[in-house]
ZAKE-520318 format. One record per residue (C-alpha): residue in three letters; x, y, z. Coordinates in nm, 3 decimals. Layout:
# residues N
<marlum->ALA&xx->X&yy->Y&zz->Z>
...
***
This chain:
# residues 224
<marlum->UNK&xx->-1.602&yy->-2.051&zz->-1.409>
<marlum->UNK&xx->-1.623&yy->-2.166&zz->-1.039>
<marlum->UNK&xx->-1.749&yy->-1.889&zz->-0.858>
<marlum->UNK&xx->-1.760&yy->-1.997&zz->-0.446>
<marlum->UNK&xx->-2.105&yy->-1.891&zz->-0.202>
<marlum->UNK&xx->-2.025&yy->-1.641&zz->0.009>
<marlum->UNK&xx->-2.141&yy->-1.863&zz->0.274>
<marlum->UNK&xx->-1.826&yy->-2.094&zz->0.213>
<marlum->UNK&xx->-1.527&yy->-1.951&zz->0.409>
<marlum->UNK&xx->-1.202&yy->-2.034&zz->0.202>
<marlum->UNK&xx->-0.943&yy->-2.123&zz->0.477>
<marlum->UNK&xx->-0.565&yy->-2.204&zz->0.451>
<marlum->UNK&xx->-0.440&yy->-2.379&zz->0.772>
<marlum->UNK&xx->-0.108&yy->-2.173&zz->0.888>
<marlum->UNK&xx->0.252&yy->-2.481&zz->0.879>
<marlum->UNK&xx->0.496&yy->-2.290&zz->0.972>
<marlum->UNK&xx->0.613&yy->-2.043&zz->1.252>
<marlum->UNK&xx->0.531&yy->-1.698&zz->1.180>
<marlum->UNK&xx->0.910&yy->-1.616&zz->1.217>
<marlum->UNK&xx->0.922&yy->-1.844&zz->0.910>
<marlum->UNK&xx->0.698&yy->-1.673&zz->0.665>
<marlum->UNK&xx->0.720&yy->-1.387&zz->0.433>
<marlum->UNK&xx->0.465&yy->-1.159&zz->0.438>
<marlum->UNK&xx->0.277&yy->-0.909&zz->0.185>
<marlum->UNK&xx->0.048&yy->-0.658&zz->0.229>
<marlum->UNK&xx->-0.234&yy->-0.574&zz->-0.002>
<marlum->UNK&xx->-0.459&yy->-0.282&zz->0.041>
<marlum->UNK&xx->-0.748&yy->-0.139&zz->-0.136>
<marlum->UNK&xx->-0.701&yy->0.224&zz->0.003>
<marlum->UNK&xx->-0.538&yy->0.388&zz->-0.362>
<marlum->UNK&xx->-0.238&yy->0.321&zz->-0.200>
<marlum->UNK&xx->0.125&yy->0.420&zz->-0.506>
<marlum->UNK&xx->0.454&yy->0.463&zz->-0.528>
<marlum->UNK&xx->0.590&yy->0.796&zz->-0.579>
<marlum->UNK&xx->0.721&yy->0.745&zz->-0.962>
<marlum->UNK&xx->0.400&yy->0.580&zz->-1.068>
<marlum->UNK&xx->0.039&yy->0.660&zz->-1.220>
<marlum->UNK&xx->-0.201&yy->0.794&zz->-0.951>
<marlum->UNK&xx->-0.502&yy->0.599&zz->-0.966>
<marlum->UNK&xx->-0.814&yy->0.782&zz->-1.174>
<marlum->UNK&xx->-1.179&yy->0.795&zz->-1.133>
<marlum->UNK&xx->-1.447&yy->0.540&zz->-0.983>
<marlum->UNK&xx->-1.359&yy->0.344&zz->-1.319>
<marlum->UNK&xx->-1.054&yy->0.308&zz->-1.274>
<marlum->UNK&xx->-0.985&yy->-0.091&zz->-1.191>
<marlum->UNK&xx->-0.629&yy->-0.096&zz->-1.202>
<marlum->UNK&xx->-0.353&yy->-0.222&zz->-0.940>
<marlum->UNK&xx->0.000&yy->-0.144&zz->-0.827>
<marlum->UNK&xx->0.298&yy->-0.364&zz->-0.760>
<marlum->UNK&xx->0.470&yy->-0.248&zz->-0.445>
<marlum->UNK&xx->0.803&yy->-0.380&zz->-0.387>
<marlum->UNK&xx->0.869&yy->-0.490&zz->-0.069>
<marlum->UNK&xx->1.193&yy->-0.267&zz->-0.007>
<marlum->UNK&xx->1.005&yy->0.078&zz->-0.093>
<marlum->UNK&xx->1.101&yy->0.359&zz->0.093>
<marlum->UNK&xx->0.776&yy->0.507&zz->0.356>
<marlum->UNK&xx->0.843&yy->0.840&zz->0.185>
<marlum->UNK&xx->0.805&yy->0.691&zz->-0.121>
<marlum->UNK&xx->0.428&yy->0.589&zz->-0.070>
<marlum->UNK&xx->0.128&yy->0.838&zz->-0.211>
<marlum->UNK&xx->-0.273&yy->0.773&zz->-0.148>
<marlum->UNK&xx->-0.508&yy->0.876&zz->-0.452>
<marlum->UNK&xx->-0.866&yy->0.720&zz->-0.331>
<marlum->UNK&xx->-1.122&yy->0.984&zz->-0.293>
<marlum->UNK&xx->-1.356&yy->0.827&zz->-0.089>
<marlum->UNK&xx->-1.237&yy->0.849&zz->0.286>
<marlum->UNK&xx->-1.039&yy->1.096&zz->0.427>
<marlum->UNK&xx->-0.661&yy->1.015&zz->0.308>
<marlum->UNK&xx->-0.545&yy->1.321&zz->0.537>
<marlum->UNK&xx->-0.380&yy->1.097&zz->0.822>
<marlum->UNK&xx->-0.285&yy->0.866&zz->0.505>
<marlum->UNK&xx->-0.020&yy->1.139&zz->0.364>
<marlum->UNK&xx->0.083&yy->1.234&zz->0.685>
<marlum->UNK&xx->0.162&yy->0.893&zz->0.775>
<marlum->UNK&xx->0.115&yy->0.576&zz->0.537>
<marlum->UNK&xx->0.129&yy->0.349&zz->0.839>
<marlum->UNK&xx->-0.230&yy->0.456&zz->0.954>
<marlum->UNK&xx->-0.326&yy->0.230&zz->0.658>
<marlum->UNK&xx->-0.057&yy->0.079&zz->0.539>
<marlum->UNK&xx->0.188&yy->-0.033&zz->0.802>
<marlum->UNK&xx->0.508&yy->-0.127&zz->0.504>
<marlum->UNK&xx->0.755&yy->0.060&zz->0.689>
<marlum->UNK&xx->0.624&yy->-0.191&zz->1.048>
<marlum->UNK&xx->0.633&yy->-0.499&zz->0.810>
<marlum->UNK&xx->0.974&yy->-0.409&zz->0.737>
<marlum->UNK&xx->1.099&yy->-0.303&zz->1.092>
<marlum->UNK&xx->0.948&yy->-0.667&zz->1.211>
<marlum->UNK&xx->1.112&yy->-0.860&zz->0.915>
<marlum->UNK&xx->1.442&yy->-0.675&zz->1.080>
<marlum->UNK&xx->1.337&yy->-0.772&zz->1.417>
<marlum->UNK&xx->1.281&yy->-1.127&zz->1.332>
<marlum->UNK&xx->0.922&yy->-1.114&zz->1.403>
<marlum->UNK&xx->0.865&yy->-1.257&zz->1.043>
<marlum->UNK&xx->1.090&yy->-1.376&zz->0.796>
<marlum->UNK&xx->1.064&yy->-1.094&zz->0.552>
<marlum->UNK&xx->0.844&yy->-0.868&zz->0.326>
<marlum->UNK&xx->0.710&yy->-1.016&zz->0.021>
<marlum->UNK&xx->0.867&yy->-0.869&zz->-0.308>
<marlum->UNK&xx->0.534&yy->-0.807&zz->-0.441>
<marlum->UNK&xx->0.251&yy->-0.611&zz->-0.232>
<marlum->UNK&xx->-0.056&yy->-0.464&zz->-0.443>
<marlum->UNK&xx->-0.241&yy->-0.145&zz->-0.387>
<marlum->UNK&xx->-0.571&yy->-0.035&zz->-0.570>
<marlum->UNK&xx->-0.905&yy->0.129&zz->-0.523>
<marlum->UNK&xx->-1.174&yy->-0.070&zz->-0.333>
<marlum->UNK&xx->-1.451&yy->0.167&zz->-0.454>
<marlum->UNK&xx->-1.572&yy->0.094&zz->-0.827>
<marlum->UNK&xx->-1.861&yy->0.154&zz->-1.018>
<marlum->UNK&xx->-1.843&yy->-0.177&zz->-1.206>
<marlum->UNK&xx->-1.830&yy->-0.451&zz->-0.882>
<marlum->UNK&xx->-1.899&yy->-0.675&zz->-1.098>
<marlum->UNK&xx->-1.551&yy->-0.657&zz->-1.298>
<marlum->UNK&xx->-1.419&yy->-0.597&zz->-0.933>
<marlum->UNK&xx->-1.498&yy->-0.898&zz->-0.805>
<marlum->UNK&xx->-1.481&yy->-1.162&zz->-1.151>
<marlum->UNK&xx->-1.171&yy->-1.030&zz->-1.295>
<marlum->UNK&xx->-0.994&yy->-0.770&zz->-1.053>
<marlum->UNK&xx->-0.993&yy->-0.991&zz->-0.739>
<marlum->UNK&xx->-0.858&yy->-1.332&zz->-0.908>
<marlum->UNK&xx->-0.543&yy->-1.046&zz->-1.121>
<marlum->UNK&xx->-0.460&yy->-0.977&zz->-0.769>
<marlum->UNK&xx->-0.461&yy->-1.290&zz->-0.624>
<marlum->UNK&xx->-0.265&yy->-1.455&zz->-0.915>
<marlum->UNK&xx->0.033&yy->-1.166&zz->-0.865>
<marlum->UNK&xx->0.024&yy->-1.277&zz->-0.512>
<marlum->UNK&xx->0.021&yy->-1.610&zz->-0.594>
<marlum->UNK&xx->0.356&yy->-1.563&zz->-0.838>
<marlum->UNK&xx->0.513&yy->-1.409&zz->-0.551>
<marlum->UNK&xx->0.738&yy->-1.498&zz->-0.226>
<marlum->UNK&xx->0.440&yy->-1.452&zz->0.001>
<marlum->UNK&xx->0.325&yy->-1.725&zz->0.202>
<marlum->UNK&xx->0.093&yy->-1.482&zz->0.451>
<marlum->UNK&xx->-0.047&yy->-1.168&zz->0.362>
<marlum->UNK&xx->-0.255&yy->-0.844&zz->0.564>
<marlum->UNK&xx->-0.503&yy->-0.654&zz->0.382>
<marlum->UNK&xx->-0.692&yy->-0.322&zz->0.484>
<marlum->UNK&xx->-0.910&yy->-0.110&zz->0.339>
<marlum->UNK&xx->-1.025&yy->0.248&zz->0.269>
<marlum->UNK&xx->-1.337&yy->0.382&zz->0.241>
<marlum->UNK&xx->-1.677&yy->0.127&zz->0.350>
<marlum->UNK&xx->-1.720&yy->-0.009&zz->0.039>
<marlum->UNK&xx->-1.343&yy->-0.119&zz->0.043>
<marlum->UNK&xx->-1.387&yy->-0.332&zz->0.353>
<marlum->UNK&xx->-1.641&yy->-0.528&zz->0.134>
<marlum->UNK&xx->-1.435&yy->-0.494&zz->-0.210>
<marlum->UNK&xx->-1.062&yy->-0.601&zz->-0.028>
<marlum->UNK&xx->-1.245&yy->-0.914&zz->0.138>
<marlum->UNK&xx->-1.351&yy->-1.061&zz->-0.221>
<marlum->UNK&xx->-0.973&yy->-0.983&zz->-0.273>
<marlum->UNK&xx->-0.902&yy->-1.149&zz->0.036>
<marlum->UNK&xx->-1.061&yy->-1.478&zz->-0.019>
<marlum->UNK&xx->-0.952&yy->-1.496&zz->-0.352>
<marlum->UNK&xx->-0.588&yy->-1.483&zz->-0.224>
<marlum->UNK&xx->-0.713&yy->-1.747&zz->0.046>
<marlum->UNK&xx->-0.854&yy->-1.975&zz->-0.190>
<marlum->UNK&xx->-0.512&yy->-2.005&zz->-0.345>
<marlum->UNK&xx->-0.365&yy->-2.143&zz->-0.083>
<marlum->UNK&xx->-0.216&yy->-1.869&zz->0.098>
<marlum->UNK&xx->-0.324&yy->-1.773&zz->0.467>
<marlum->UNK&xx->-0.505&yy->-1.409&zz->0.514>
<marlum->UNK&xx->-0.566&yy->-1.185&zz->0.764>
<marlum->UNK&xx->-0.764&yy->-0.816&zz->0.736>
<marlum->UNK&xx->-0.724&yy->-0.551&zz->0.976>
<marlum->UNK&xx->-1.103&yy->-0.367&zz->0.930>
<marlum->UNK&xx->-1.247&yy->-0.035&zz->1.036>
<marlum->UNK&xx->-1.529&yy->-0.127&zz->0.914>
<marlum->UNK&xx->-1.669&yy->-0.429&zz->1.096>
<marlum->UNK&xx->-2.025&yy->-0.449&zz->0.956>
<marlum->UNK&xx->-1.895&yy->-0.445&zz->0.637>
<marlum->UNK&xx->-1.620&yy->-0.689&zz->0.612>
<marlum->UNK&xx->-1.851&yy->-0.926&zz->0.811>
<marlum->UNK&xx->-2.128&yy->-0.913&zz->0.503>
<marlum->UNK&xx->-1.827&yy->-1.103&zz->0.279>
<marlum->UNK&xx->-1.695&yy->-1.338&zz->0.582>
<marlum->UNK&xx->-1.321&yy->-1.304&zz->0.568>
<marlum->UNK&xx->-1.111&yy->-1.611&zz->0.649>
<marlum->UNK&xx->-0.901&yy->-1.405&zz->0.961>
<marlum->UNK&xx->-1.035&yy->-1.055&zz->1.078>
<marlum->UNK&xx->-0.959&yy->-0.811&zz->1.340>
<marlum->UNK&xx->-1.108&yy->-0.503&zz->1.399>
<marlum->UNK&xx->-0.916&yy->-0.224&zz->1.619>
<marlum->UNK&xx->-1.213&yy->-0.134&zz->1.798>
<marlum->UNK&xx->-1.280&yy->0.294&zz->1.764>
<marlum->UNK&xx->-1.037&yy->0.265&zz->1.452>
<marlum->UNK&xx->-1.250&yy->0.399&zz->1.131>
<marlum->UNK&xx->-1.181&yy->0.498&zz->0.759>
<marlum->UNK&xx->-0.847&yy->0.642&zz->0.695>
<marlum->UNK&xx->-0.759&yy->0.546&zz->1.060>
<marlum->UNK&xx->-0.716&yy->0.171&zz->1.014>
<marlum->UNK&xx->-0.438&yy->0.116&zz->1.289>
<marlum->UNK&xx->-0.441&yy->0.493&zz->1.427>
<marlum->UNK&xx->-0.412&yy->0.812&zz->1.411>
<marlum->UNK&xx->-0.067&yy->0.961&zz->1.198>
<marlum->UNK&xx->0.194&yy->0.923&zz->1.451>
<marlum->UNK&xx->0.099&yy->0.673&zz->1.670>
<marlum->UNK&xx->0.352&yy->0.420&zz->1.608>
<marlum->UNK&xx->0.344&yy->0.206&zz->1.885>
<marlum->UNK&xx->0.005&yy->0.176&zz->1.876>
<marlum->UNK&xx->0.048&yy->0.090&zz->1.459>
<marlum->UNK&xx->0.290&yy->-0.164&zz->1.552>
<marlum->UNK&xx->0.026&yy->-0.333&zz->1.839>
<marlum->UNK&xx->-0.217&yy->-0.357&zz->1.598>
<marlum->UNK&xx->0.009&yy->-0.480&zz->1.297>
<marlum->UNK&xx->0.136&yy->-0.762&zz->1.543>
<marlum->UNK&xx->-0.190&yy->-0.859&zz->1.625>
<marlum->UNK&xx->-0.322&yy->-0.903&zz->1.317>
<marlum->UNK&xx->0.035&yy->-1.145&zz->1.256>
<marlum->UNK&xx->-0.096&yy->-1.329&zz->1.582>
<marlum->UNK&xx->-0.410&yy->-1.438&zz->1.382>
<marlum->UNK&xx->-0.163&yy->-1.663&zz->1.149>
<marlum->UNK&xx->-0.099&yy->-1.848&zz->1.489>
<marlum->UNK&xx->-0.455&yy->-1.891&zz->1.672>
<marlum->UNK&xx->-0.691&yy->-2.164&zz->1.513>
<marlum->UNK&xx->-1.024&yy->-1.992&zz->1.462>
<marlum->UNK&xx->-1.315&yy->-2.011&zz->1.300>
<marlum->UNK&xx->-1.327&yy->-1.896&zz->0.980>
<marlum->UNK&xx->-1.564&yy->-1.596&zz->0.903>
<marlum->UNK&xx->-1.501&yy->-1.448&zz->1.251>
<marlum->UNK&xx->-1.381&yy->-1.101&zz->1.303>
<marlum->UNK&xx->-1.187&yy->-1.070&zz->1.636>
<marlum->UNK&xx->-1.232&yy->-0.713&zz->1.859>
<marlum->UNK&xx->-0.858&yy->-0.619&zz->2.000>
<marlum->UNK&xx->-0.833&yy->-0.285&zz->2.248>
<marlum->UNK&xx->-0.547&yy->-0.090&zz->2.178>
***
């Protein structure tokens, strides 16, 4: 099997107006639905399909290794659906793809992570509407973990863009698009629970990155 150097960037040029795409999120940070099996122990290499008209209260956080406090209060600290959706209303984008994965970035078997995990996920977003998606992560080893993902997803022809808290991480596995909220940290991707506007801000930025030619591998610092 073709396995690519880390030191190749996969990189999908963006076509189309961001207005024009559909968008799916994928996140490594345990991330459910309400309804569904919560994810187990450090073996567990499983995913979840996420529709993209869930419900916010519907979403539940099972990781274990950050704190997923600010995560139940509010799922938009790490992942901003229920923003995806509101922008998809406001035009922003074109909508929310019907398939967005969740899973558990910290494993004790990276190697199964990276050779068979990472291409399952990539292949469900390849089947799907998406034609952009955002990834974040949970704990450190997650910014590392949803990047493999990340590139994967890339490779495939579909542009990527991760929103990391962990900048020294992601970095080590050269994403394709990056930004990095600067004082954000694990659990706190795009805030702290209840800062909306600031969510949104960061969410919108990362969308920008579909629009800004830049050189693969770089991770851009935003203020918020």
């Amino acid at each position: 099997m073709f396995t690519m150097s880390r030191k190749c960037v996969p990189y999908t040029p963006v076509t189309c107006k961001l207005s024009d795409m559909t968008i799916a999120l994928v996140s490594s940070t345990g991330v459910y639905l309400e309804g569904q099996a919560p994810f187990g122990d450090d073996t567990d290499d499983s995913y979840r399909i996420l529709p993209g008209d869930l419900k916010h209260a519907e979403l539940r956080f099972k990781h274990g290794h950050y704190d997923e406090s600010q995560a139940q209060q509010d799922a938009n600290t790490v992942f901003p659906m229920e923003l995806l959706q509101e922008l998809a209303k406001e035009g922003v984008i074109k909508r929310v793809g019907n398939k967005n994965i969740g899973f558990r970035g910290f494993t004790t078997n990276l190697k199964l992570m990276y050779e068979q995990v990472a291409p399952a996920i990539a292949a469900e977003i390849e089947r799907s509407q998406a034609e952009g998606v955002v990834l974040t992560g949970g704990c450190p080893m997650c910014h590392r973990v949803v990047v493999a993902v990340q590139r994967e997803i890339e490779s495939r022809g579909i542009p990527t863009v991760v929103i990391t808290a962990v900048p020294g991480e992601t970095k080590l596995m050269r994403p394709p698009r990056a930004i990095y909220p600067v004082g954000s940290k694990p659990g706190f991707v795009l805030g702290s629970a209840g800062e909306r506007d600031k969510h949104k801000r960061v969410l919108q930025e990362a969308l920008r990155q579909f629009e800004v030619l830049r050189t693969p591998g770089e991770i851009v610092e935003a203020s918020f």
